[in-house]
N, CA, C and O atoms as a DFTB+ gen file, in Angstrom:
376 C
 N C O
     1  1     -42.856    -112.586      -6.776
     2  2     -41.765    -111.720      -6.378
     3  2     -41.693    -111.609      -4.858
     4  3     -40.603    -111.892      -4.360
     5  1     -42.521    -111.302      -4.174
     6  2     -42.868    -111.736      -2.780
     7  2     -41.969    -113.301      -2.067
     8  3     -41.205    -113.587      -1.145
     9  1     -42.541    -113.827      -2.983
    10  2     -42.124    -115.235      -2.123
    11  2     -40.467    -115.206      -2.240
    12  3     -39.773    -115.784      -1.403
    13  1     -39.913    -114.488      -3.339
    14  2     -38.403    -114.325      -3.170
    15  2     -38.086    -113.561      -2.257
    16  3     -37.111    -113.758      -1.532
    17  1     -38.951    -112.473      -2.154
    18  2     -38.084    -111.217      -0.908
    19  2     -37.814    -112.176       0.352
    20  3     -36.803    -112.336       1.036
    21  1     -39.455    -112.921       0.419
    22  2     -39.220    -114.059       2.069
    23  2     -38.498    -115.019       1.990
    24  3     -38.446    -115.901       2.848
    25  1     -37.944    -114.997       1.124
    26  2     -36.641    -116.249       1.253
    27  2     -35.541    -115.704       1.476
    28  3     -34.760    -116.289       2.228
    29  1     -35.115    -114.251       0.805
    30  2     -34.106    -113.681       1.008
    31  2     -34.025    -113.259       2.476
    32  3     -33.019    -113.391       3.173
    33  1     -35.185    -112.742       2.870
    34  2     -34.898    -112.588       4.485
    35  2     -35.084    -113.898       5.652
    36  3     -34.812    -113.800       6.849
    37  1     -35.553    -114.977       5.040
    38  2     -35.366    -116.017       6.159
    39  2     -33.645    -116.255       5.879
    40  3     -32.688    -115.883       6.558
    41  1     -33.674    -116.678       5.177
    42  2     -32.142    -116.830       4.948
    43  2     -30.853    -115.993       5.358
    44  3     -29.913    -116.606       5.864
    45  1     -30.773    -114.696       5.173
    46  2     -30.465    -113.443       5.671
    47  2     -30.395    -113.937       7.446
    48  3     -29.345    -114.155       8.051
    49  1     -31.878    -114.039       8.068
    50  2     -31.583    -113.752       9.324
    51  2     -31.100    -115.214      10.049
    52  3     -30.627    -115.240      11.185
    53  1     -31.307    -116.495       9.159
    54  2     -30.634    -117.532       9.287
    55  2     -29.707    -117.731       9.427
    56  3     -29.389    -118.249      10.497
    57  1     -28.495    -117.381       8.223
    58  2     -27.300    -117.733       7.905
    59  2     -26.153    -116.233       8.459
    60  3     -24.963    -116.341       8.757
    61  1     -26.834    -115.160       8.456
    62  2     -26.291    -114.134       8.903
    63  2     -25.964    -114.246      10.538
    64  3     -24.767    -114.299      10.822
    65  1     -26.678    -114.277      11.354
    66  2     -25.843    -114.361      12.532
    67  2     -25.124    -115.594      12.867
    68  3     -24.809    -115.790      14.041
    69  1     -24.797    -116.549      11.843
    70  2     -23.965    -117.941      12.137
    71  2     -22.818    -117.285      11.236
    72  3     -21.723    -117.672      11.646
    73  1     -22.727    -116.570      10.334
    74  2     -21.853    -116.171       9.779
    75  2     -20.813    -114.972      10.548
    76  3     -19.613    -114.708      10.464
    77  1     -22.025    -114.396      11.362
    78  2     -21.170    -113.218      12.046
    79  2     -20.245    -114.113      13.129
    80  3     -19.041    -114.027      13.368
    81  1     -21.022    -114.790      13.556
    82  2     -20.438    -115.604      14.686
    83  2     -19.115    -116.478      15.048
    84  3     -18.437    -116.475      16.075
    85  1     -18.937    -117.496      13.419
    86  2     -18.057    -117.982      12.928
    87  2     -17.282    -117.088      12.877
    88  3     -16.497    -117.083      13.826
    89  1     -17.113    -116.037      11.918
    90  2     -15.963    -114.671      11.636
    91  2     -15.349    -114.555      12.861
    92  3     -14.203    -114.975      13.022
    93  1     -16.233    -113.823      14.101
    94  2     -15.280    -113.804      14.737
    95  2     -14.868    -114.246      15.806
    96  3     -14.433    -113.456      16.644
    97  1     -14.911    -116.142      16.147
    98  2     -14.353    -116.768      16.555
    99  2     -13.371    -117.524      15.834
   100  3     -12.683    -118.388      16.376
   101  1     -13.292    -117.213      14.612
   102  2     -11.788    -117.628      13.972
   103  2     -11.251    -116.526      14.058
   104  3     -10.090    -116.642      14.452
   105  1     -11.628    -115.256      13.828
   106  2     -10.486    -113.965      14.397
   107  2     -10.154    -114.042      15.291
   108  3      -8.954    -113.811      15.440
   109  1     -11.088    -114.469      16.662
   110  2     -10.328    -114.244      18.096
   111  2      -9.346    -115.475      18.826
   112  3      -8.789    -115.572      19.919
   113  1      -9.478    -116.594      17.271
   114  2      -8.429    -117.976      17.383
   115  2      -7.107    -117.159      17.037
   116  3      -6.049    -116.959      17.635
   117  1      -7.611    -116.792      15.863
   118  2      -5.769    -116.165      15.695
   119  2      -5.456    -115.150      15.899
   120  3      -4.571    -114.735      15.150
   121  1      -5.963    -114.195      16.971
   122  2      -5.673    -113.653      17.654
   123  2      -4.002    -113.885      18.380
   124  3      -3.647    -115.037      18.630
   125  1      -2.995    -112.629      18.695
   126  2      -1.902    -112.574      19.409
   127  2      -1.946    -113.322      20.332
   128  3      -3.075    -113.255      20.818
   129  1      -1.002    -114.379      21.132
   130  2      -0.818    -114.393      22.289
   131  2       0.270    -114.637      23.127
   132  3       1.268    -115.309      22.865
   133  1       0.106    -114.271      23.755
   134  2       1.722    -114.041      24.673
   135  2       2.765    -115.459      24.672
   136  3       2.815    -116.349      25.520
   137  1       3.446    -115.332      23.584
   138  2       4.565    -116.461      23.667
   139  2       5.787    -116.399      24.822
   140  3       6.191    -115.319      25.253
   141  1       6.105    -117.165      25.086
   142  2       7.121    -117.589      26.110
   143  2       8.310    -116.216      25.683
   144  3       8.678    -115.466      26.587
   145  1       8.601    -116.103      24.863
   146  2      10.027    -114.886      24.725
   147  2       9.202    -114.204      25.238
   148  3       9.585    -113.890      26.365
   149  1       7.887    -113.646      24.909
   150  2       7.342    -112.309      25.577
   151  2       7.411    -112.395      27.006
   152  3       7.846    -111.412      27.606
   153  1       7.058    -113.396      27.640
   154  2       6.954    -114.021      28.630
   155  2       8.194    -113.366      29.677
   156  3       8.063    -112.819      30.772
   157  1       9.452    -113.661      28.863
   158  2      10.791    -113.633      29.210
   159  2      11.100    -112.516      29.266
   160  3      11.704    -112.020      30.217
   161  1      10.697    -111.854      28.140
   162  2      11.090    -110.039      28.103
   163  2      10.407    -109.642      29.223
   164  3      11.132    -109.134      30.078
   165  1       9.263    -109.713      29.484
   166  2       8.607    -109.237      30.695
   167  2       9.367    -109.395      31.685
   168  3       9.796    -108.343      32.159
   169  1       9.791    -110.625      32.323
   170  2      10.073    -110.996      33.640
   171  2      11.292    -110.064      33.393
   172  3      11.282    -109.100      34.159
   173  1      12.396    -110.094      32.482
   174  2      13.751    -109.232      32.344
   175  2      13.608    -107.544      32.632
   176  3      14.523    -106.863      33.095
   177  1      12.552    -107.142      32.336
   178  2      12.045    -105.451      32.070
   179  2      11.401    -105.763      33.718
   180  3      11.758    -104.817      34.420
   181  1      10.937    -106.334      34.181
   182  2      10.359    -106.000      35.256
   183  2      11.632    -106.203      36.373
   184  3      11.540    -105.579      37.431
   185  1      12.620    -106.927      36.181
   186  2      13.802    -106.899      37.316
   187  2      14.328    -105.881      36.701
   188  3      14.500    -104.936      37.471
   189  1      14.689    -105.665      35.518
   190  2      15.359    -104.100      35.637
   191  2      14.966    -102.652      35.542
   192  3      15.591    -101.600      35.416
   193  1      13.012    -103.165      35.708
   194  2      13.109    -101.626      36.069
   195  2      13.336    -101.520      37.921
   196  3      13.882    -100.581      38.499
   197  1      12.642    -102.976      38.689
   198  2      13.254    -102.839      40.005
   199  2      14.829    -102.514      40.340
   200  3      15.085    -101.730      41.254
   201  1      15.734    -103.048      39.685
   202  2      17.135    -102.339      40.031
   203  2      17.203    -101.148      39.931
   204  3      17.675    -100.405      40.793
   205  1      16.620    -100.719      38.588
   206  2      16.488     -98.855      38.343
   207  2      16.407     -98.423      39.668
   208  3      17.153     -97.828      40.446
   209  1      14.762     -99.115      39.709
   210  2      14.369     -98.088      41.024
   211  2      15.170     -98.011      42.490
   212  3      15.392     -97.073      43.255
   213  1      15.454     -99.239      42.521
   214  2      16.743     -99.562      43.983
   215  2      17.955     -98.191      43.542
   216  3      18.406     -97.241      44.181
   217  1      18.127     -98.632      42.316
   218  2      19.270     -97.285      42.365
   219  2      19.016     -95.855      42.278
   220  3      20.031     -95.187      42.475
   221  1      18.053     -95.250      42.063
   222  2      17.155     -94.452      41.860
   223  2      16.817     -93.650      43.234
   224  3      16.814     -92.440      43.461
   225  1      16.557     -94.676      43.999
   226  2      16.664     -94.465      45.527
   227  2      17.802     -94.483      46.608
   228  3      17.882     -93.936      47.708
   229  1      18.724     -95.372      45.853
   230  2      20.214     -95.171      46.319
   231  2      20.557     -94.022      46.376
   232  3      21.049     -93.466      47.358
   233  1      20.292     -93.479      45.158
   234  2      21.147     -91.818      44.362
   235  2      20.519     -90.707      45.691
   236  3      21.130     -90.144      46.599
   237  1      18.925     -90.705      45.289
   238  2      18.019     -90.364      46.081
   239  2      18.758     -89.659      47.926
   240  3      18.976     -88.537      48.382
   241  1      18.902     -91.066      48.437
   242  2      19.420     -91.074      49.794
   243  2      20.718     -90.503      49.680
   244  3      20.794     -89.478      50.358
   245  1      21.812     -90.796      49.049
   246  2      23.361     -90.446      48.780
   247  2      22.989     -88.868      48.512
   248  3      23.714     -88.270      49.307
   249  1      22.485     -88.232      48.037
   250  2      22.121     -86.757      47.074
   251  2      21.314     -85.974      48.897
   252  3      21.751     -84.952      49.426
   253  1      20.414     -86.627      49.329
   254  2      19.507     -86.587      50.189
   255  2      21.211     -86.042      51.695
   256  3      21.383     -84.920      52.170
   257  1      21.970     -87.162      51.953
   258  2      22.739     -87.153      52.609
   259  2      23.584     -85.720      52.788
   260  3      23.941     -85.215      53.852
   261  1      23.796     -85.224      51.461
   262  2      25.089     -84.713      51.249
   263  2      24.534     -82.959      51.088
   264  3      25.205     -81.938      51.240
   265  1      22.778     -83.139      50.658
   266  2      22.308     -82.008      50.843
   267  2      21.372     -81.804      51.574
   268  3      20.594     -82.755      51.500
   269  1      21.052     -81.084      52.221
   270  2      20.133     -80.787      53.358
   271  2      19.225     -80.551      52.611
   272  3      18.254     -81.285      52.793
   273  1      19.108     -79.703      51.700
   274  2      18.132     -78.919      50.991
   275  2      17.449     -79.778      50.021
   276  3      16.395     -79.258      49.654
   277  1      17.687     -80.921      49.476
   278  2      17.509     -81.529      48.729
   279  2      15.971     -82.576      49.226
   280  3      15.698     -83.272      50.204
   281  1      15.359     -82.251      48.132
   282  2      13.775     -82.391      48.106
   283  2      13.747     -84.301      47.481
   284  3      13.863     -84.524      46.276
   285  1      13.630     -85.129      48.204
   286  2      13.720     -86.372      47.571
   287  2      12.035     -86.607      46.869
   288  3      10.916     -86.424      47.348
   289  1      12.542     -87.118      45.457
   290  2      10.792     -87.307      45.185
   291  2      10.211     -88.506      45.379
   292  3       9.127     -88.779      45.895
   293  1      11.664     -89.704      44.565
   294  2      10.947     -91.355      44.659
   295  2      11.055     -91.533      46.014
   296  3      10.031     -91.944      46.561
   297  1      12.132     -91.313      46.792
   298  2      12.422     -92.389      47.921
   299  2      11.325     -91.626      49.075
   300  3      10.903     -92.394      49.940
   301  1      10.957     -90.524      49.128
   302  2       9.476     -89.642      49.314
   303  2       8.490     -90.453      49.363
   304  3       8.097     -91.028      50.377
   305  1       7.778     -90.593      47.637
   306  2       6.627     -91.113      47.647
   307  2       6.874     -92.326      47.930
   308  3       5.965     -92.498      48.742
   309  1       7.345     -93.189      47.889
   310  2       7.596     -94.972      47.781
   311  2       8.101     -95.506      49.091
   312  3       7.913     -96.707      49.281
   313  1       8.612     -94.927      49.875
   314  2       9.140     -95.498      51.405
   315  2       8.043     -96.267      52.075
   316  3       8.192     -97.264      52.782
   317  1       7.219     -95.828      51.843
   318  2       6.132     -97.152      52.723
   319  2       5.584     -98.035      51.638
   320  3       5.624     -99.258      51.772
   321  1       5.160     -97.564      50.750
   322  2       5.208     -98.548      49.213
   323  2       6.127     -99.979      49.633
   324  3       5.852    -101.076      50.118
   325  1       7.406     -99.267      49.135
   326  2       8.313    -100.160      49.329
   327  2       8.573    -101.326      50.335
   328  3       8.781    -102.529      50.175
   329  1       8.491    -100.587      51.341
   330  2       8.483    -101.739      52.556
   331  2       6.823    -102.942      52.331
   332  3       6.573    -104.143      52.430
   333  1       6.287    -102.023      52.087
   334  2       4.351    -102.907      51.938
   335  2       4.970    -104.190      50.813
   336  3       4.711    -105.355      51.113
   337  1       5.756    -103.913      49.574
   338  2       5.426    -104.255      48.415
   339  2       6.167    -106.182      48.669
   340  3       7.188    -106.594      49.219
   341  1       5.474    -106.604      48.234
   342  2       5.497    -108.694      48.260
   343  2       7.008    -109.000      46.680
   344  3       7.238    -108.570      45.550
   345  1       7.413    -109.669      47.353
   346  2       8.666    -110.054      46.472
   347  2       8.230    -111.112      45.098
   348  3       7.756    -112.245      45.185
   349  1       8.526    -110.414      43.956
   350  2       8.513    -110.846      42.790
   351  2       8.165    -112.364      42.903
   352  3       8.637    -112.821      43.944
   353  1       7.536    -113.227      42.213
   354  2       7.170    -114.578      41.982
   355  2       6.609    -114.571      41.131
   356  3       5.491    -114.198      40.774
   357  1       8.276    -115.480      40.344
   358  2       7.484    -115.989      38.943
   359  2       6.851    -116.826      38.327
   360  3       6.421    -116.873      37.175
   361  1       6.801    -117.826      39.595
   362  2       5.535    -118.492      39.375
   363  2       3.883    -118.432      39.290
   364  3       3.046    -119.304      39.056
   365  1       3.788    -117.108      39.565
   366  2       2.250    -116.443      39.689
   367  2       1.944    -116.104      38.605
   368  3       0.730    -115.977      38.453
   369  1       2.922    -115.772      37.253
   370  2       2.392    -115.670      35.987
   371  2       1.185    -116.727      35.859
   372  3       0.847    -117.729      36.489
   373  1       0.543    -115.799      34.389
   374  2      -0.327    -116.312      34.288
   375  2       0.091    -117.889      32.634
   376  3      -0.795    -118.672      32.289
């Protein structure tokens, strides 16, 4: 009865971590990955949240102009942002 338990555990610690191992490098094969439409949606959502924000800051300055009193928040925090920030390239995807 012995000599079965030691087979069950050579085997066990044999075949068990080749088994864990296998599992999940075929899970992390079919794993999600970023297809080209996603790709596309991105680049589209990222120019229009930059127009947002261009207009956002338009409003900002126009609102800013017309009231003295008027507390600007984006064109506030982001004015040196903005000027710092490097122009979109979509060739730097990954």
């Amino acid at each position: 009865m012995s000599d079965l338990i030691d087979w069950i555990g050579i085997v066990a610690v044999s075949v068990g971590p080749l088994w864990l191992i296998f599992h999940y490098v075929t899970k992390w094969k079919q794993s999600a990955k970023i297809t080209p439409q996603d790709e596309n949606l991105l680049d589209e959502m990222y120019t229009l949240a930059r127009r947002l924000e261009d207009r956002v800051m338009t409003v900002e300055r126009i609102v800013a102009a017309d009231n003295p009193d008027f507390r600007a928040g984006l064109t506030a925090q982001n004015r040196d942002w903005q000027d710092q920030r490097a122009p979109y390239q979509i060739d730097r995807r990954n």
